[in-house]
C-alpha positions in Angstrom: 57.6 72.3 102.6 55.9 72.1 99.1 57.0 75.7 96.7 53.1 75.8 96.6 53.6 76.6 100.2 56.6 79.0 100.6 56.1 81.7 102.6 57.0 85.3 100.8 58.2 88.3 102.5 57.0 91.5 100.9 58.9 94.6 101.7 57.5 98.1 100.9 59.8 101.1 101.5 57.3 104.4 101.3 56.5 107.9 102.3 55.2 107.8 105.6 52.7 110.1 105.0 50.7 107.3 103.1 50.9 105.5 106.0 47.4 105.3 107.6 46.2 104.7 104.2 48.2 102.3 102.9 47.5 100.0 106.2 43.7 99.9 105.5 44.4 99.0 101.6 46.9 96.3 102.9 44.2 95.1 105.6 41.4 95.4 102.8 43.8 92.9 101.2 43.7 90.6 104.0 46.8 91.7 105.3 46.7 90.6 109.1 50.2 91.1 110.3 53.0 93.7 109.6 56.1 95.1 110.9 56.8 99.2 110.2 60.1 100.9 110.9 61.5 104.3 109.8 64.2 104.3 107.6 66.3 106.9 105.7 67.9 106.3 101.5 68.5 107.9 98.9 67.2 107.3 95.3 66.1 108.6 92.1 64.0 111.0 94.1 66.6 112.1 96.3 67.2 111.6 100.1 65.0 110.9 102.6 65.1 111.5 105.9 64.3 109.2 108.9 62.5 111.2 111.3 58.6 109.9 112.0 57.1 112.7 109.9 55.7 114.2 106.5 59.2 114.2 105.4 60.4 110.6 106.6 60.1 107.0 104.9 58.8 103.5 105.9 59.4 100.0 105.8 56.5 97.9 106.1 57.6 94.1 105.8 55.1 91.7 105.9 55.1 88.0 105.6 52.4 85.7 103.9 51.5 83.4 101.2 52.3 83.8 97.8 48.7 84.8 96.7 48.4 87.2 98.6 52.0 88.6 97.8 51.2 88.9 94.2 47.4 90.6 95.3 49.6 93.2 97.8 52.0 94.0 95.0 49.9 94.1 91.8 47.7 96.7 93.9 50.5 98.7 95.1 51.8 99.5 91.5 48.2 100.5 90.3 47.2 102.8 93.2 50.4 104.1 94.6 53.7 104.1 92.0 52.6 107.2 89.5 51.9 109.6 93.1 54.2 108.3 95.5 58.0 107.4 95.5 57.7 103.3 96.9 59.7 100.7 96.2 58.5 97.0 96.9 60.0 93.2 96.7 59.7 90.2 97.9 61.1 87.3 98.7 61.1 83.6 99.4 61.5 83.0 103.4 62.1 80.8 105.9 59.9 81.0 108.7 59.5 79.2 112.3 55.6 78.2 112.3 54.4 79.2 108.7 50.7 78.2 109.5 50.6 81.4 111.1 51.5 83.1 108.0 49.8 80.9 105.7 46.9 79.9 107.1 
């Protein structure tokens, strides 16, 4: 598999009550697959809990080309990072069929 190719895995750990939003940005985006789970930290902003609620975090991971990946994060850091606490990466990854990431 070519670099050109590599499939990226972008992780975004937010406030879940940005959720709903957030989704339709990241299908707007062409977003078309994505895995969400509650999670619980602490950070600069303090700690979270993680309860599904108001109060709670998320982890939305999604994996796709590395277009995209730069579109998703570029976007995140002008709309959401001054309002919301959010912390993204991402990552080379190794996937089992990549055409259905990269297509």
């Amino acid at each position: 598999m070519s670099d050109k190719k590599q499939p990226k895995l972008v992780v975004i750990i937010t406030e879940s009550v940005i959720e709903t939003t957030l989704l339709t940005d990241l299908e707007v985006l062409g977003v078309k697959g994505f895995t969400i789970s509650d999670v619980r930290g602490r950070g600069h902003r303090g700690t979270r809990a993680g309860e599904w609620g108001i109060d709670g975090n998320i982890r939305i991971e999604i994996v796709c080309g590395e277009s995209l990946s730069d579109q998703i994060l570029a976007f995140l850091e002008q709309k959401y990072y001054d309002n919301y606490a959010m912390i993204t990466y991402c990552s080379d990854v190794s996937v089992i069929r990549p055409e259905k990431f990269l297509g």
